[in-house]
N, C-alpha and C positions, 0 to 999 in steps of 0.2 A: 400630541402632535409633535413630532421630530422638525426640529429648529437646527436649518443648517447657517453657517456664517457666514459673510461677503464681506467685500469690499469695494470700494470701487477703484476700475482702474483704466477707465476711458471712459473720456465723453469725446462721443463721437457724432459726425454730420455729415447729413446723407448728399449725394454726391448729386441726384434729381432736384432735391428740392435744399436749397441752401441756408432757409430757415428751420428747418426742420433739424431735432437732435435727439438722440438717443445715451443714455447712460448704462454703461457698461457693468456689472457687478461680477465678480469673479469670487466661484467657492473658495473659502481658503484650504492650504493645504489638498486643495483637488483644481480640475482640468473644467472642470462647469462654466459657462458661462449666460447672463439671464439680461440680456438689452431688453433697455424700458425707454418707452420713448417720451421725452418731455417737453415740455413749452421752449421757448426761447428765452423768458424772462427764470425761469428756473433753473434752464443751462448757464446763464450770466450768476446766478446766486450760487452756485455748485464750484462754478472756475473760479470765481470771486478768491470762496476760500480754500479752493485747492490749492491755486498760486499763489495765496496771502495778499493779493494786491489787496490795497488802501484804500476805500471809498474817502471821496470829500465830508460824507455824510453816509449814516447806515443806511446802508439796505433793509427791509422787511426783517430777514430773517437775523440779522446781525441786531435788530432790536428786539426783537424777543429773544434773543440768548443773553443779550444784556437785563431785561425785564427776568427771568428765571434765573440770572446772577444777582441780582439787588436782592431775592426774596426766598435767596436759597433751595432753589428747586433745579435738581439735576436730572437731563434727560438720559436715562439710563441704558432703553437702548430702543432701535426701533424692529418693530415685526412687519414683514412683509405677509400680511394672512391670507389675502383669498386674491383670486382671480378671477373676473367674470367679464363675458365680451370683451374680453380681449384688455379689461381695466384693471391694474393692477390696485390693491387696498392696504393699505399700513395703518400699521398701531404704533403712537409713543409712546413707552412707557416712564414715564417722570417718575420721581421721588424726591423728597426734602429728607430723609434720612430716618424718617418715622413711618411714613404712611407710602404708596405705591397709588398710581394714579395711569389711566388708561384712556387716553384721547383718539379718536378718528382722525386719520389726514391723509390727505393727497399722498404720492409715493413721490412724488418729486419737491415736495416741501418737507418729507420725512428726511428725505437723501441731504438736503442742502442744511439742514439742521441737524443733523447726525453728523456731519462734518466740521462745522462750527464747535459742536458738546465733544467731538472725536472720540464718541461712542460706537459700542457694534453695532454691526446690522444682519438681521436674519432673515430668514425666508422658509415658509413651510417646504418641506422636501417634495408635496406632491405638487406646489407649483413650480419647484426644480425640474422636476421631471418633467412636467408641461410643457413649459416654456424656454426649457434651458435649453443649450445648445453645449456639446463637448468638445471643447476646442481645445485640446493640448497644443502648445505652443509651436513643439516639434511638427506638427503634423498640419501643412500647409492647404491642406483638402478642406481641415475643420475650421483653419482659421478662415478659409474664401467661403465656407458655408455661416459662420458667423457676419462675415462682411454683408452677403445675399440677405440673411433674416433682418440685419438693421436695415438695410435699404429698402425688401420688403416692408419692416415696420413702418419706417420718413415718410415713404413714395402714396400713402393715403393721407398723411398729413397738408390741409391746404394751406398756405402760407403765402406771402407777400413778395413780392417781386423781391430778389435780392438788390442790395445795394452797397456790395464791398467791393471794396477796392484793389486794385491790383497788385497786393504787397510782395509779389513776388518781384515786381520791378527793383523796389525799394533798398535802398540800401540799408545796415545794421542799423545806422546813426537816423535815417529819414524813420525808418521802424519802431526808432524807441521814441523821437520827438513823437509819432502818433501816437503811439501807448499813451504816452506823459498826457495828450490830450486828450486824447478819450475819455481816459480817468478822469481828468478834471472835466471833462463835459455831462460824466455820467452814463455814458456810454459802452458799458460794461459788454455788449454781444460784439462791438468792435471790436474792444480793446481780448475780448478771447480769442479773436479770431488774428489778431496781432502775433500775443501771446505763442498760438500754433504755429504761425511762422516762423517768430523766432526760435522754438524749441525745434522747428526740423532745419534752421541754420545752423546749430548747435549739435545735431549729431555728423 
């Protein structure tokens, strides 16, 4: 079975439903692109450690990458293997340096702990082809057909009234007092959705 490579390089949220998010992964060295849609507690565990913020305390997945660093067990990489009703399946594969080890997991608890170990991540070529979408950068047709398939993905997800706030009013200073609070409340789907703000003040 041909193992292609990703990375990830958006998390994205759908624009209908505002708890709703989708995780971006992009072939490397190629145009592919394969939105997987995930919870909102797995979207916070993903930004967590793409922006390095600081929890007060671990999250889940920041204590089992600690629990696999006490005991010497490195997650090597993970396999995105099958795809059925529209659910996508991953494989960890760990190792302590002797032996290789092969667990079942969610694809969006694989993503958020492939990030933390900043190991690869692969994907069978025939669910590239599936589910992928070709989005060369240049080519603004495929990126607005990317945008469509993840809103496609969200717009079935049922989700909770949103409850953010208007940080577009916000100044840089009132922006980063939230951040600071959020974090310290725990509140990690705020403080990304903060985080997004300030990164499009920033360009």
């Amino acid at each position: 079975m041909k193992k292609i490579p990703l990375e990830i390089i958006a998390l994205s949220h759908s624009v209908t439903q505002s708890h709703s998010f989708a995780v971006v992964l992009g072939e490397v060295d190629g145009t592919r692109r394969l939105p997987i849609v995930i919870g909102g507690f797995e979207a916070q565990a993903i930004a967590v450690a793409l922006d390095n913020m600081k929890p007060s305390r671990p999250l889940t997945h920041d204590l089992m990458k600690t629990i696999c660093d006490t005991f010497s067990v490195e997650l090597d990489h993970v396999f995105i293997s099958k795809l059925k009703d529209g659910i996508f399946f991953s494989t960890l594969i760990f190792t302590n340096g002797e032996q290789s080890y092969e667990l079942d997991s969610r694809t969006s608890d694989a993503l958020a702990l492939a990030v933390r170990f900043e190991c690869p991540i692969f994907v069978a070529e025939t669910i590239l082809q599936e589910a992928g979408v070709d989005a060369d950068i240049v080519d603004e047709q495929n990126e607005s057909e990317l945008e469509e398939k993840i809103e496609e993905l969200t717009a079935n997800v049922s989700t909770p009234p949103s409850s953010a706030s208007n940080f577009g009013n916000m100044s840089l200073e009132e922006l980063n007092e939230e951040l600071d609070a959020a974090l310290e409340n725990e509140d990690y789907e705020r403080a990304a959705r903060i985080r997004d703000e300030l990164k499009k003040r920033g360009k």
